[in-house]
N, C-alpha and C positions, 0 to 999 in steps of 0.2 A: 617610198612608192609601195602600194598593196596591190596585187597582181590581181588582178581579176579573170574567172572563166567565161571569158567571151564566144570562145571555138568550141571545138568538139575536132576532133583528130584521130584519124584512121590509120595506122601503118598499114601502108600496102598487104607489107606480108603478111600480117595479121588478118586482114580483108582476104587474103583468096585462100588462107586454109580453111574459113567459115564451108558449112555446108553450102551447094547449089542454092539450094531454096532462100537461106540466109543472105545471099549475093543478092538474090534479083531481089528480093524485099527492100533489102539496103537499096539498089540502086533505084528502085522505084520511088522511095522516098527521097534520095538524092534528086532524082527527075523532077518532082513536085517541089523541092525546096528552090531551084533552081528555075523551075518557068515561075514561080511567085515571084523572085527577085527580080525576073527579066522584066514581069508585068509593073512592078512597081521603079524600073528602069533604071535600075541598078545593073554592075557587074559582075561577072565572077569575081570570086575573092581569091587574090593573090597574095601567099604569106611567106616565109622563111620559119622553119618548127628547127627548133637546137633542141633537141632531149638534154635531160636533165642530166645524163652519165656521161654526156662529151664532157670531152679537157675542157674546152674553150668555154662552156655553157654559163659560168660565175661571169666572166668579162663581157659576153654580150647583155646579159640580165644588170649588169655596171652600168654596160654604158647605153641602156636602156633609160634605167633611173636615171642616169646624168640626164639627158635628152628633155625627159618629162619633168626634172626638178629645175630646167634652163641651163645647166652646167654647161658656160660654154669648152666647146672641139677643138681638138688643133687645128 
């Protein structure tokens, strides 16, 4: 399986140490990204982000690839 960059990924905390100015820019383009989708009547996007430095991070990118390669689940 080859991972593709589909997202773009914010840490929170990262987002509110940004200067003020940098916040409302971001969210104004958040705003615009977000009435586009609604108009083309789509939803918000709902995901799960595992960073790369968790324990667990190897076994769900596993059983990721199983998923997308058919591997069947217990």
């Amino acid at each position: 399986m080859e991972l593709e960059k589909r997202y773009i990924v914010i840490k929170t905390k990262d987002f509110v140490e940004l200067p003020d100015h940098w916040q409302a820019q971001l969210n104004e383009v958040l705003s615009v990204i977000d009435m586009v989708r609604r108009e083309r009547g789509k939803s918000g996007i709902e995901c799960i982000v595992i960073e790369s430095d968790w324990p667990d991070y190897d076994k769900h990118l596993q059983m990721l690839a199983d998923r997308v390669d058919g591997v069947p689940t217990e």
